[in-house]
C-alpha positions in Angstrom: -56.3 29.3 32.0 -52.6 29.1 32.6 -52.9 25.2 33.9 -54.7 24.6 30.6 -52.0 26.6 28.8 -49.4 24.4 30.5 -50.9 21.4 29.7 -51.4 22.1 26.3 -47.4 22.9 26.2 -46.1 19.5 27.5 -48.7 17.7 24.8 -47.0 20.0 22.2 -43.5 19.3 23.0 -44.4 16.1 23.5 -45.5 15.8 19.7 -42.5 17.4 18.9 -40.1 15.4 19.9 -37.0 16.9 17.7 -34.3 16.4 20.6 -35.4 12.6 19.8 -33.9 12.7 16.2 -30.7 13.6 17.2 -30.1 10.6 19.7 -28.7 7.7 19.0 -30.9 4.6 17.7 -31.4 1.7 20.0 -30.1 -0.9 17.9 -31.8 -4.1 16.9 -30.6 -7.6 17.0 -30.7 -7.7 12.9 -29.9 -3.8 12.3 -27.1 -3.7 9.8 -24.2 -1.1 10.7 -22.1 0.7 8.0 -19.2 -1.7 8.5 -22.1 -4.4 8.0 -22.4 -3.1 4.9 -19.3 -2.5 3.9 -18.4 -6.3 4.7 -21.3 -7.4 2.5 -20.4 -4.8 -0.5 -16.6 -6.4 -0.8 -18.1 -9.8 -1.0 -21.2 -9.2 -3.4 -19.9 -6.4 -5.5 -19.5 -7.7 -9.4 -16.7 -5.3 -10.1 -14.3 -6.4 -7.1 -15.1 -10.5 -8.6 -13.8 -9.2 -11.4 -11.0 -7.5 -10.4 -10.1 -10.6 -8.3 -10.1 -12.9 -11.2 -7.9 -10.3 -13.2 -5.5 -10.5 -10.4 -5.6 -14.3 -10.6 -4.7 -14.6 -13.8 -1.9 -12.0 -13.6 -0.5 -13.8 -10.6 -0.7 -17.2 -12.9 1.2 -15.4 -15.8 4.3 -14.2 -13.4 5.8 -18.1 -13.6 9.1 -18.3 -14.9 8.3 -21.0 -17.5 5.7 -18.2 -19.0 9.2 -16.2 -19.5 11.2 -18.8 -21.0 13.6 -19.4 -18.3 12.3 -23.5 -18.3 13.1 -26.0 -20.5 10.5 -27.3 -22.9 9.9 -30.8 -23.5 7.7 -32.4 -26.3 7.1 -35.7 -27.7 6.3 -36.7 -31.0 5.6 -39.1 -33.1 4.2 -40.5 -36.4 3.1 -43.8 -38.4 3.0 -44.5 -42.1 1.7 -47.5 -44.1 1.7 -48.3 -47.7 0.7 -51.0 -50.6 2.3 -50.4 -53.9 3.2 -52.8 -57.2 6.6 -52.4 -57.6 8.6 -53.2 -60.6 12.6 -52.2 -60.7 14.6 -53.2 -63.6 18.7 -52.8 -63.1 20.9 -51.8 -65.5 23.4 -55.0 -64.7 22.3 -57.7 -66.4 23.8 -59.6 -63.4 21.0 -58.1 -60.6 17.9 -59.7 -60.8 14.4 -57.6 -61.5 12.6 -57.0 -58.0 8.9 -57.3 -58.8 6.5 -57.0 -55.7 2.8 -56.7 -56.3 0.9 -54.8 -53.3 3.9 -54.4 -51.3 3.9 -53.8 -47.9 5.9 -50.6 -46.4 6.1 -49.2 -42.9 7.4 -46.4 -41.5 7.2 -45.6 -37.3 8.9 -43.0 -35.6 9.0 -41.4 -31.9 11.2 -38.9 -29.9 11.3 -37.0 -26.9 13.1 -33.3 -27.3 14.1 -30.9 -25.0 15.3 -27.3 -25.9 16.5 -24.6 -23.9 17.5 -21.3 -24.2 21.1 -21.1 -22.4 21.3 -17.2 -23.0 20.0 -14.4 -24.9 21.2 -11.1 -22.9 19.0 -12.5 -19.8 16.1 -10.8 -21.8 14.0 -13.7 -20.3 14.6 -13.3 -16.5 13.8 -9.4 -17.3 10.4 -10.4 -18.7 9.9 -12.2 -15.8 10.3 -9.1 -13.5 7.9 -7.7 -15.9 5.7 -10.2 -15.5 6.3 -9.7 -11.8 5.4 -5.7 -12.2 2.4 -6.7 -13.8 1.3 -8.8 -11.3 2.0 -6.1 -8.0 0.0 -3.6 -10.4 -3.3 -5.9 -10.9 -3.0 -6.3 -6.9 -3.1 -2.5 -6.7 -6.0 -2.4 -9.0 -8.1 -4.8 -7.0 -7.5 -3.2 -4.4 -8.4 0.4 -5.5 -11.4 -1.5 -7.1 -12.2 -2.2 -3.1 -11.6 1.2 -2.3 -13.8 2.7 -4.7 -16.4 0.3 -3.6 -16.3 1.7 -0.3 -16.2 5.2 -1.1 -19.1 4.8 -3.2 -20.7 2.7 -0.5 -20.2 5.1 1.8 -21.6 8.0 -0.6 -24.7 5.6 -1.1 -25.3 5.1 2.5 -24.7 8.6 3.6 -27.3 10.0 0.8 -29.9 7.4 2.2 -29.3 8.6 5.8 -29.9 12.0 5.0 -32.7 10.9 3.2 -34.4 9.3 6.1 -33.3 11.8 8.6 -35.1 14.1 6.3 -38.5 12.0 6.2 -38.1 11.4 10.6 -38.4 15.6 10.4 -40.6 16.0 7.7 -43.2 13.5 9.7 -42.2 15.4 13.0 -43.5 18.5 11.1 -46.7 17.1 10.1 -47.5 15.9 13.6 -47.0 19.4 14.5 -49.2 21.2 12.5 -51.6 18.6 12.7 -51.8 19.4 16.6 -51.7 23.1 15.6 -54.6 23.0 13.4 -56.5 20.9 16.4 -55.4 23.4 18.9 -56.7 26.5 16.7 -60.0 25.0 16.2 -60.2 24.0 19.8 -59.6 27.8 20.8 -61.2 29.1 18.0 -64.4 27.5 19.5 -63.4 28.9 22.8 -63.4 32.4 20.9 -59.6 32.7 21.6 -58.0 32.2 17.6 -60.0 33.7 14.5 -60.8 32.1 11.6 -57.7 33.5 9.6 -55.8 31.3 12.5 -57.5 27.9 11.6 -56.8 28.6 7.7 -53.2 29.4 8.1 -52.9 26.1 10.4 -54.6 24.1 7.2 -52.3 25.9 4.8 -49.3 24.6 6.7 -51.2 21.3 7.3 -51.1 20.6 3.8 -47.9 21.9 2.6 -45.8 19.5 5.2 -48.3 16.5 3.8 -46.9 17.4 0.3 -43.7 17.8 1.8 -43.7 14.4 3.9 -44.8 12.9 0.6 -41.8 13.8 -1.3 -39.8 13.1 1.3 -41.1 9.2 1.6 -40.6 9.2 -2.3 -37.1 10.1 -1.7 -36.0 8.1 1.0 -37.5 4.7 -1.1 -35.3 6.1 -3.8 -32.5 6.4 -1.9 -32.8 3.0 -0.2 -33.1 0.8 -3.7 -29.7 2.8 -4.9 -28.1 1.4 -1.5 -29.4 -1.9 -2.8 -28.3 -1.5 -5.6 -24.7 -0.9 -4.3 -24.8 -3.5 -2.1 -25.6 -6.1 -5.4 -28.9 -7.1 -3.8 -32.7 -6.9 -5.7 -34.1 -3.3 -5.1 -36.8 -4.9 -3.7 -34.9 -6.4 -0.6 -36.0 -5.4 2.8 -32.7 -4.4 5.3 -33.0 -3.1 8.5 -30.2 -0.1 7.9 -28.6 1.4 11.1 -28.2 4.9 10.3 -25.5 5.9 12.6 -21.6 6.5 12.1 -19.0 8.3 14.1 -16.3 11.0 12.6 -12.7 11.3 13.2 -12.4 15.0 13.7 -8.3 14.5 14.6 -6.6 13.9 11.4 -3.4 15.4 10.6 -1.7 16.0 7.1 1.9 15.6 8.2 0.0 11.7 9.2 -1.8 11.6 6.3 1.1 12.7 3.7 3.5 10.4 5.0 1.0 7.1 4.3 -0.2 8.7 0.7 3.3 8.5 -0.3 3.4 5.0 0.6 0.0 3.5 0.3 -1.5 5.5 -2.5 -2.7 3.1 -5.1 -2.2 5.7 -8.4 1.1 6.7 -6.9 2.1 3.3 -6.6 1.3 2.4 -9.9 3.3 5.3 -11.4 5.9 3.9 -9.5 5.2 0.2 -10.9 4.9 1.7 -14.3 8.4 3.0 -14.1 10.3 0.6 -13.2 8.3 -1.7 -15.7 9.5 0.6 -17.7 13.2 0.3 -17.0 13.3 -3.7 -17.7 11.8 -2.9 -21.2 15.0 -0.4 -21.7 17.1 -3.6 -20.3 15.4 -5.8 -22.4 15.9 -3.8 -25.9 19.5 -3.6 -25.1 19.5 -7.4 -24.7 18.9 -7.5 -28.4 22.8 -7.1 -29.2 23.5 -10.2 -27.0 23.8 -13.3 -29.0 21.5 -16.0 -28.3 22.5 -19.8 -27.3 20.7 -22.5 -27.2 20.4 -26.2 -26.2 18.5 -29.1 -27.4 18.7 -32.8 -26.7 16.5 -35.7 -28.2 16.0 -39.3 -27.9 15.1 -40.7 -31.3 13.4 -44.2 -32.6 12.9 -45.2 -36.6 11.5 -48.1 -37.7 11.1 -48.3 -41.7 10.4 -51.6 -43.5 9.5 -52.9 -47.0 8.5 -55.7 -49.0 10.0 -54.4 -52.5 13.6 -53.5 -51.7 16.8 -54.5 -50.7 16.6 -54.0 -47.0 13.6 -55.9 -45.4 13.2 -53.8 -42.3 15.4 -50.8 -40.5 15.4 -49.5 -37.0 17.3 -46.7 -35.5 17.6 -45.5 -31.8 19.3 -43.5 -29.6 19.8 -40.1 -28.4 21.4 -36.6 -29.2 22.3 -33.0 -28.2 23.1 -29.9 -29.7 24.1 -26.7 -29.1 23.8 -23.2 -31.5 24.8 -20.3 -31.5 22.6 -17.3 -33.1 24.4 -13.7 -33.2 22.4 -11.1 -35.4 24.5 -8.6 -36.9 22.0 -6.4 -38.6 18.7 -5.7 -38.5 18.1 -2.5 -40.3 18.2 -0.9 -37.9 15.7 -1.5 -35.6 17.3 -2.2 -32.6 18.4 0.8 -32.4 14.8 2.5 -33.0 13.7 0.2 -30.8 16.5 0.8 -27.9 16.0 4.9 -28.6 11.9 4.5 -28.2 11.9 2.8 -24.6 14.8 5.8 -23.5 12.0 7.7 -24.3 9.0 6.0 -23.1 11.4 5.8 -19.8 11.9 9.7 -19.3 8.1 10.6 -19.9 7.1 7.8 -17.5 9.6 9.2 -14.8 7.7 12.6 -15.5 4.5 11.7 -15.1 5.7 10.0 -12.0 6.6 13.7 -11.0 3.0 14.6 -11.8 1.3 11.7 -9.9 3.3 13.0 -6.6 2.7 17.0 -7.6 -1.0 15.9 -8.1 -1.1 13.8 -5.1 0.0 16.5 -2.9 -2.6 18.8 -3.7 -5.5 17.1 -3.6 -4.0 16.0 -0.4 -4.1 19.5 1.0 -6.9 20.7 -0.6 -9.0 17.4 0.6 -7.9 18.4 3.9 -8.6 21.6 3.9 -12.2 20.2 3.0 -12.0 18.2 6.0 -11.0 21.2 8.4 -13.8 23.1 7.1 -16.4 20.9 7.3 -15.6 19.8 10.9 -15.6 23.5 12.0 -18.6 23.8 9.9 -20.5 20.9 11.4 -19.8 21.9 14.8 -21.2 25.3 14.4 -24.0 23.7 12.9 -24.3 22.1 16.2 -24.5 25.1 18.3 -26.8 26.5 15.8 -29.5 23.4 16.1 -29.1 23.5 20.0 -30.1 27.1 20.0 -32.8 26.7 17.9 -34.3 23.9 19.5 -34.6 26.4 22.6 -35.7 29.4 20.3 -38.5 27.3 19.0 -39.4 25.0 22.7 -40.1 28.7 23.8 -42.1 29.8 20.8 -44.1 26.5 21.5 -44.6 27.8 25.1 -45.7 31.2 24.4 -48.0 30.0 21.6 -49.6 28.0 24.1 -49.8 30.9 26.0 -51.4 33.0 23.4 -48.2 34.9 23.2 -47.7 34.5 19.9 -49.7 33.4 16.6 -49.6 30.6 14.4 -47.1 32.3 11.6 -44.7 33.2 14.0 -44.6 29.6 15.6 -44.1 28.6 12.0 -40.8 30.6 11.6 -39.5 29.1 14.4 -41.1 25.5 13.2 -39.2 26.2 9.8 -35.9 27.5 11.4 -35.3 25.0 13.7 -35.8 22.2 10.7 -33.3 24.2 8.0 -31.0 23.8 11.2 -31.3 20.4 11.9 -31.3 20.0 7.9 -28.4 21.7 7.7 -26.1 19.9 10.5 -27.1 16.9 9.2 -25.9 17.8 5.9 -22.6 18.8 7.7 -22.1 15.8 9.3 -22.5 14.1 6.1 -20.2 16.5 4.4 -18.1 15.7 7.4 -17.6 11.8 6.9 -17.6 12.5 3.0 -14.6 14.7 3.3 -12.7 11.7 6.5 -13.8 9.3 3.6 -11.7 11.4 0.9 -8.5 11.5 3.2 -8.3 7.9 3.3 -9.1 7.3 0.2 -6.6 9.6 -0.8 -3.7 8.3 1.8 -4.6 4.8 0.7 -6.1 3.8 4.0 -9.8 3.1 3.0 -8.6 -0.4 3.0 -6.3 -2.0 5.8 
């Protein structure tokens, strides 16, 4: 009896197999890692193209010509031609009438100007810094685009592991009870179990079927959102490597130090301010007068049938310079000059904000991060002793020790531990995720 026992015991931990779920994957040739997927989220994602082209066209716009520190240059030009009776009568009876029937006229003219703004208050070269600003912030944008890519990438991916960890121990369940429901008809023949034994084994039968069910259901869900995220047809068919490490070692004194350096919000503020200080320059430019150049090479051609002078032509160039000084404008420069001061000390404030805002999520997110590491690894210790608790349950139910419900317990404990340090390490790599995201290091 005890050799039977014993053999029934290694084919029961042998369906088991929850120490399995735990290991690491063997890894096939086209099994995509998370950084695979990362890689293919940054080049398909729609929101990063558009970000990109955004950038593009902010980078085009910082040229000085866009600021009107370059000379413009344009040619013209223009042709008119006429046929009119003509009929001119002079007051001296000494000058001849001039009577021209269908007269020919022509008029041509062509030039090539240049103007140029010498100086207004450099107001130009500070709307190119501007310009300049507004091209660093679109680059800060794309890239916080990229990072919020990843971190919802990573939120994606994470949900879909759990979700498949979750269907690997619902399955692992119903293998179990499937052999516990042979097992208690095989002894109940044997006049060991009782009926009572064989319908509590089909109760628990059916509820991990249900329960398997759901959790397929689930896990197909979860895997069209990560398609989803990765820009690809719902329908596409991936081979996902569901494994990823945690760095457990990261300090805030580290993490601080790059925030205030690399944080894409804070750096914006910081953008925003001094964007805001050329528009102060800029208003006070307004009281500067305003020079400006122009040169010209000029042609005219005119001639006539009906007239005194048969034909005319004019060439040559010219230049000019004027001088525009505005000496009142009802005050709006002023207004105008008052408004940015303003605009300038609520920007430096909400610069204050952004770091006072930074700082605590920083230590709050990290303080997340602490926790959940300490969490996770007593969830660790946790799932290892329950893995004994039930591998000796399964042992003394083979042994008759021990019924069918109270196997269950232990069947049930050991999966709300393994549930629950996978949900840890999730909560784990969520909370890593946050500090870079935060210390704008998602993105290297």
């Amino acid at each position: 009896m005890k050799i039977y026992s014993l053999i029934n015991y290694i084919a029961f931990i042998a369906v088991l197999g929850f120490p399995n779920l735990i290991s690491a994957q063997a890894t096939e040739p086209d099994s995509l890692s998370l950084s695979d997927l990362i890689k293919i989220s940054l080049e398909q994602n729609y929101n990063i193209k558009i970000a990109e082209a955004e950038r593009e066209v902010a980078e085009n716009n910082a040229a000085a010509g866009n600021a009107g520190l370059l000379p413009t240059v344009d040619l013209t030009g223009g042709g008119e031609y006429s046929q009119t009776t003509t009929n001119i009568t002079f007051a001296s009876p000494n000058q001849p009438e001039i009577n021209a029937t269908n007269a020919a006229s022509r008029n041509l003219n062509a030039a090539v100007t240049l103007n140029y703004t010498l100086y207004s208050g450099n107001s130009n070269r500070f709307f190119l810094r501007q310009l300049r600003e507004g091209s660093y912030q679109q680059n800060l944008r794309y890239r916080a685009q990229m990072e919020s890519t990843i971190l919802q990438l990573l939120q994606t991916y994470l949900s879909y592991y759990l979700e498949k960890e979750n269907l690997k121990l619902e399955k692992r369940a119903l293998d179990i009870s499937a052999e516990r429901l042979k097992r208690a008809e095989d002894q109940y023949k044997n006049g060991v179990f009782t009926k009572l034994d064989i319908l509590n084994a089909e109760v628990d039968l059916r509820n991990d079927s249900s329960a398997y069910l759901q959790a397929d259901v689930a896990h197909r869900k979860a895997y069209r959102r990560l398609m989803n995220s990765l820009s690809f047809p719902p329908d596409t068919q991936l081979n996902i490597l569901t494994d990823f490490e945690i760095n457990d070692a990261m300090s805030y004194e580290g993490i601080e130090q790059k925030a205030l350096q690399k944080n894409v919000d804070y750096l914006l503020s910081e953008s925003i301010v001094r964007q805001q200080e050329l528009e102060l320059k800029i208003a006070r430019s307004r009281w500067a007068p305003q020079i400006n150049l122009s040169a010209a090479y000029q042609y005219n051609y005119q001639s006539t049938e009906a007239g005194f002078i048969e034909s005319q032509q004019n060439y040559g160039p010219t230049a000019g310079v004027s001088l525009r000084f505005p000496l009142y404008q009802a005050g709006n420069r002023s207004r105008y000059k008052q408004n940015q001061e303003l605009l300038l000390e609520a920007e430096g404030n909400r610069l204050k904000q952004a770091e006072l805002d930074l700082r605590t999520e920083l230590l709050n997110a990290h303080e997340d991060y602490k926790s959940s590491i300490q969490l996770m690894q007593l969830a660790y210790r946790n799932r290892e002793a329950a893995m004994r608790n039930f591998e000796r349950s399964a042992e003394a139910y083979t042994l008759g020790q021990i019924d069918g419900i109270q196997l269950r317990e232990a069947q049930l404990n050991l999966l709300n531990t393994i549930n629950f340090y996978q949900s840890q390490r999730v909560q784990s790599k969520i909370s890593e995720a946050t500090l870079l995201f935060l210390s704008g290091s998602l993105v290297e």
